[in-house]
Steps between C-alpha positions, in 0.01 A plus 500: 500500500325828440387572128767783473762303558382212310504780213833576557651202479293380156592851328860434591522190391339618131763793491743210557460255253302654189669584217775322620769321304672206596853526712670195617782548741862371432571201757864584664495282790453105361282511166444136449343447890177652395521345146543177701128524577408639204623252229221308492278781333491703172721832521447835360553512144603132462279259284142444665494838698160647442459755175437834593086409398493282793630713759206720394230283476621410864481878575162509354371323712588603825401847397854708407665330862773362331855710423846423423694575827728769539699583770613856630852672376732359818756807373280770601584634876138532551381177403782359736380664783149328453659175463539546918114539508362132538131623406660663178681188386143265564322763280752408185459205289845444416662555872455213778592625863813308524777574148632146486785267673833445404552206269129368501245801400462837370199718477390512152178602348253267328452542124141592555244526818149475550386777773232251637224594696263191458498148504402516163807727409705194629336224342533668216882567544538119643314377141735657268837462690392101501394506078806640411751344761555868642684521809280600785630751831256660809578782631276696841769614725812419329690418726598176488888426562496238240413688193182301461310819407764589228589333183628618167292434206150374729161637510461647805194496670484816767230465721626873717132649299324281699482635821128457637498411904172491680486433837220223642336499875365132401698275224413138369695327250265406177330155544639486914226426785781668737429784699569849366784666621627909479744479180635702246474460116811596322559547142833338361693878447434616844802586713519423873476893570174533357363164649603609792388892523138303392508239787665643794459898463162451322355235698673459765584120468833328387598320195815324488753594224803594429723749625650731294218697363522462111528141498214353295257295669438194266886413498550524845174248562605259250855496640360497865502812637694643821456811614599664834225357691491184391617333856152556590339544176650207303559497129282716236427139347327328779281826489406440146122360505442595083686562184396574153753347269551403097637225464721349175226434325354854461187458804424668744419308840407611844710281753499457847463208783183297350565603118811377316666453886798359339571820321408715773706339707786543243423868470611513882854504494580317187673769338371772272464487078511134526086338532360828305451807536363628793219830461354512804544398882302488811629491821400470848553813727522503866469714821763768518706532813509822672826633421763378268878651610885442465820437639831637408829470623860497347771367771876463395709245723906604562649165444369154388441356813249726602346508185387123524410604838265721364389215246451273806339758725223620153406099487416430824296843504312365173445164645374616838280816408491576125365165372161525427246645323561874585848508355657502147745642248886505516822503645798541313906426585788633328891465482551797665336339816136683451183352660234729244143447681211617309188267638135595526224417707129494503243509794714646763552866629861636499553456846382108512748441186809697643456301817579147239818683479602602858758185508660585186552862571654423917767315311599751337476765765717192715788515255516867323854453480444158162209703385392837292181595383257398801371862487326433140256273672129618397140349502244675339150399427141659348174408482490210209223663316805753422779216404412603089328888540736677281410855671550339830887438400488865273397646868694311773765276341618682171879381575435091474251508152575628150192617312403478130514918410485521148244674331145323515640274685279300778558700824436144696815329364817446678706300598734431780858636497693161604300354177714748302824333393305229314292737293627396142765278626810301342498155672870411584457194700238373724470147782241419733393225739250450705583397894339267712345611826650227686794706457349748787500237781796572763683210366568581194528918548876429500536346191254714367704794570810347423411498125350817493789654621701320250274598249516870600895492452459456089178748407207661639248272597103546607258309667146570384272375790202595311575216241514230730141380671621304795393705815193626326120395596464162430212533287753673298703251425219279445401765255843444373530143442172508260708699268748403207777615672767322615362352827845601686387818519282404789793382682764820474507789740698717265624574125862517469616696172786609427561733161649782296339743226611883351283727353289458126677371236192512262745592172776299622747419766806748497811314474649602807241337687532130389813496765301626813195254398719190473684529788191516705412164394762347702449684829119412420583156479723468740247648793219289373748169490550596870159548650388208225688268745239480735215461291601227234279505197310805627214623222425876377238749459453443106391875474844597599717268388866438319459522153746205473345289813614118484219241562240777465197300466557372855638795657169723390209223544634167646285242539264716317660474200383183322119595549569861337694310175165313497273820486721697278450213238161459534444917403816610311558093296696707261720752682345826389607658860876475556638709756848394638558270820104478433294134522564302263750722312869332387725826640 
């Protein structure tokens, strides 16, 4: 990150939060499901909260970085136009990137913050939250669907100041006779974007993250990791080979695969806010492909019949051509009898990747008279180094980013426009499964598309290939299996979610939208039920997840599960990190 912009970001952050008072947000979704987590420590202005001398000693010592959180005034029409800006939102304390979730969470500032930008700012934050039984929230990104970075009446340490990356030809992990490797040191604030403008369009090597651009990076890590690329890439956790973390009891230890494995290990898919906190990653970068590109196509089927037809005809085409390494992202079906493609590939030039789809589009030419839409079939691709160049997409491809154009603001930042609707969004209802690749094999297509078809009849439904690892290298899912995640993720060719959000709701849900939210529940339910019956007892991505997931411990980590408990134990005996559906937690 260049020193200007480093500026930037530390003098907004000042204007932000000094001579601030404190502003906690009325709860008008479900009040008592945050206090649910919360009980267990002292509240504002209740017996045993610290006197006003302690919150300043506190400030004292971490040099005037400590504030009372505010949040902006949600009535003014220009602060509600910023609250579509994702990079806006991550630059204010009291916002997370997603507003809440009906019945379960609502954003809601912390009573104070600590604007880290050290280890040391954090021990020192960790230290008095666990003397005075102060409840404890992370924030980087914010965008965790859970709430996990929000919580009324916490501390909240917000790593966003520390945003150091430095890129490494030749890496080795402290106290490690292994080879050194090309990597990438990341600083817990950073956001994908800039991780990614410092690997691939600085360096011209590839880091695997995340892919919407203002995503934080230590979240996603922690929880995983998928990104677009991950079918040949893998997960952003099997890349980790470092972290710098503090732990419960206030130190500061440098993990990785020889010191304090177990909690390395952890650290790699075992959820975020839960061992510590997290400063500082490394990762492992690799060669970049030649070009990075996508596919798009929106096809609308005349009756039912031909609609699973298309279903039938799209599965065999991803069995036969599209499963592997060079494909991933989404399709999506719909009531209305929609097939939505929006997939991306890496390594190949436009015409090798629109040949994948030769069989797919014949169909459709065969039988114009079930079909519309065959004409919006497009492949595009670029020269990878490009994939994150903000000028390249202010130049050539204006119409598919939005950029970040207030005043000051970085001119690298954007982000891309089918990542708008969930800038600041109200979570109505969200399911998700992961499917078995055994479900590909000619056998079992039928069925297969059966219950898709099904599912498609209730709500709209996508399936994230890039969220699945079966097809990718297999030293990928090696990769995989050394992390905490649940090991089926090794196994599934695709992500099935299916879900329903509106727009911010950061002061409140509006009456007339409690109707609209529940009734998506049902159809929600109802598709997932469907496609569910072909993959009994399927687990879930834990970084995207239903707040109110049954059996969550198993779903998120599996077999994985008991040796986490263990760890967590060992580092946080007392509890001091509670996050919920976290290790270890109750809720």
């Amino acid at each position: 990150m260049s020193k200007n912009r480093a500026a930037t970001i530390k003098d907004g952050r000042r204007r932000r939060v000094l001579g601030a008072g404190l502003a906690l947000a009325a709860t008008s979704v479900l009040p008592n499901a945050q206090a649910a987590t919360t009980s267990r420590y002292v509240e504002p202005d209740a017996p045993g909260w610290p006197e006003a001398s302690r919150w300043a000693e506190l400030n004292e010592a971490l040099g005037g970085r400590l504030s009372p959180v505010t949040r902006p005034d949600f009535g003014d029409p220009a602060i509600q136009k910023l609250l579509t800006n994702p990079f806006y939102i991550g630059e204010q304390a009291g916002l997370t990137q997603n507003s809440g979730w009906l019945d379960a969470w609502q954003s809601s500032p912390a009573a104070y913050v600590v604007a880290a930008e050290s280890a040391a700012d954090v021990a020192a934050a960790i230290n008095f939250a666990r003397r005075h039984n102060v409840r404890l929230v992370v924030k980087g990104g914010g965008h965790s669907y859970l709430g996990t970075s929000s919580a009324p009446g916490s501390l909240l340490i917000w790593t966003r100041p520390m945003n150091a990356i430095t890129v490494h030809e030749a890496f080795t992990p402290q106290g490690s006779s292994a080879a050194p490797v090309p990597a990438v040191s990341v600083a817990a604030g950073c956001i994908w974007l800039n991780v990614y403008q410092a690997v691939t369009s600085g360096s011209g090597r590839y880091v695997q993250g995340g892919g919407c651009t203002s995503v934080g990076v230590a979240g996603l890590v922690q929880g995983g990791g998928f990104g677009s690329f991950s079918k040949r890439y893998g997960l952003a956790a099997a890349s980790l080979l470092e972290a710098e973390i503090v732990t419960a009891d206030g130190k500061t230890r440098v993990v990785n695969s020889v010191r304090e494995p177990d909690l390395f290990w952890a650290l790699k898919g075992g959820g975020g806010g839960t061992f510590g906190v997290v400063t500082r990653l490394v990762l492992a970068t690799h060669e970049l492909p030649a070009s990075f590109g996508a596919v798009n196509l929106d096809v609308t089927a005349h009756s039912d019949d031909a609609y699973r037809r298309l279903l039938a005809r799209f599965i065999d085409l991803y069995a036969t051509r599209l499963f592997n390494a060079h494909w991933g992202e989404q399709v999506i079906v719909r009531p209305d009898n929609l097939l939505r493609i929006r997939m991306v590939f890496q390594d190949l030039n436009e015409d090798q990747a629109r040949a994948q789809w030769q069989p797919l589009i014949e169909f459709l030419s065969a039988n114009r008279d079930d079909y519309a839409g065959a004409e919006s079939f497009a492949v595009h691709a670029l020269p990878a180094r490009y994939f994150w160049d903000a000028n390249f997409f202010r130049r050539y491809a204006p119409d598919i980013v939005d950029f970040d154009n207030r005043p000051g603001a970085s001119t690298d930042h954007f982000w891309w426009i089918g990542d708008a609707h969930q800038v600041g969004s109200f979570w109505y209802a969200f399911n998700s499964a992961w499917l078995p690749a055994s479900l590909l094999r000619q056998e079992n297509q039928g069925r297969f598309v059966d219950a898709w078809f099904a599912a498609s009849r209730h709500w709209e439904l996508a399936l994230q290939f890039s969220k699945g690892l079966a097809g990718a290298p297999a030293a990928v899912i090696d990769a995989a299996r050394g992390t905490a995640m649940n090991p089926e993720v090794a196994d599934a060719f695709a992500w099935a979610v299916s879900a329903a959000n509106g727009p911010s709701a950061f002061s409140g849900l509006p009456a007339s939208d409690h109707t609209k939210a529940a009734a998506s529940r049902s159809g929600i339910v109802n598709a997932m039920t469907a496609l569910r019956a072909i993959a009994p007892g399927a687990g879930t991505y834990l970084n995207e997840s239903d707040y109110f997931q049954a059996d969550w411990q198993q779903a998120f980590w599996g077999a994985n599960y008991s040796r986490l408990l263990d760890i967590k134990r060992r580092y946080d005996p007392e509890g001091l990190f509670t996050v919920h559906h976290g290790v270890g937690s109750k809720v």
